[in-house]
C-alpha positions as CSV (number, residue, x, y, z in Angstrom):
1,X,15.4,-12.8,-4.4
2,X,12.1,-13.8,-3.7
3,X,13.2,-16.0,-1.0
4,X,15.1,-13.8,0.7
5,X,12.1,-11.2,1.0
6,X,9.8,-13.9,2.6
7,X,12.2,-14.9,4.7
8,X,12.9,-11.3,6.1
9,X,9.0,-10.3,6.2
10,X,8.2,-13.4,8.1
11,X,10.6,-11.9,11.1
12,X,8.6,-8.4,11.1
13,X,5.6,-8.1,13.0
14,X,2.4,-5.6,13.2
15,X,5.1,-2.6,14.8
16,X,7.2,-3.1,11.9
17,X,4.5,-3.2,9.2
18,X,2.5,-0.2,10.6
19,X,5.9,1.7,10.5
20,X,6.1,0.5,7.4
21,X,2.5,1.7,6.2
22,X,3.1,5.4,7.4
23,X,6.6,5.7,5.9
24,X,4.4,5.4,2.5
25,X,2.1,7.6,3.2
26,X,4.9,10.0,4.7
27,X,6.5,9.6,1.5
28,X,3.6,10.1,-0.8
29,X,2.9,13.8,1.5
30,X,6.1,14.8,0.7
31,X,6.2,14.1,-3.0
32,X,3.0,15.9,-3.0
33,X,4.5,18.8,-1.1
34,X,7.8,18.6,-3.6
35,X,5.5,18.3,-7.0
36,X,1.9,20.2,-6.4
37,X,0.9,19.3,-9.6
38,X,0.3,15.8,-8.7
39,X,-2.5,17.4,-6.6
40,X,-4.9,18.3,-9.8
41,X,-4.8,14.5,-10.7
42,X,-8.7,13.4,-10.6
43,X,-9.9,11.7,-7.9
44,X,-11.5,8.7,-9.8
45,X,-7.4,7.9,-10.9
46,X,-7.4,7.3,-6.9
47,X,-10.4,6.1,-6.8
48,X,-9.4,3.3,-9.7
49,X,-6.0,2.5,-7.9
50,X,-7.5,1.8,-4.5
51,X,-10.1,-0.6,-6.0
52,X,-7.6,-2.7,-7.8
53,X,-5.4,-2.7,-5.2
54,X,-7.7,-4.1,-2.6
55,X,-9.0,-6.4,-4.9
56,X,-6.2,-9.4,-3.8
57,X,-6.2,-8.8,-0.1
58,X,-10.1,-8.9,0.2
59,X,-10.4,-11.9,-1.6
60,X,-7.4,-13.6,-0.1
61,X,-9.8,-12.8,3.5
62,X,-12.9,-13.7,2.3
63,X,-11.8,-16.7,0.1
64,X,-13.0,-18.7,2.6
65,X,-16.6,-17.6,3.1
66,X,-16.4,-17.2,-1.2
């Protein structure tokens, strides 16, 4: 399965991932609209999920100057 993904993503370029990015976020405005109560969630719960999330792209960039 694996693979097959790498194989497919290795075919897409920028266009296709920056369609891809604001499908997400398209997505994640909608949920919001469909279930309001996922606006009261605290901001530090965003805050948290950004940080570990960028944690393995920036270091995969930087690793070289690391």
């Amino acid at each position: 399965m694996i693979n097959w993904i790498n194989k497919k993503t290795k075919k897409m370029n920028y266009l296709d991932i920056g369609l891809i990015k604001i499908s997400c976020i398209a997505f994640g405005i909608t949920l919001t609209l469909i279930i309001p109560e996922i606006q009261n969630i605290n901001v530090w719960w965003f805050i948290a999920i950004f940080v570990i999330t960028a944690i393995k792209p920036i270091y995969t960039v930087l690793k070289k100057y690391i």
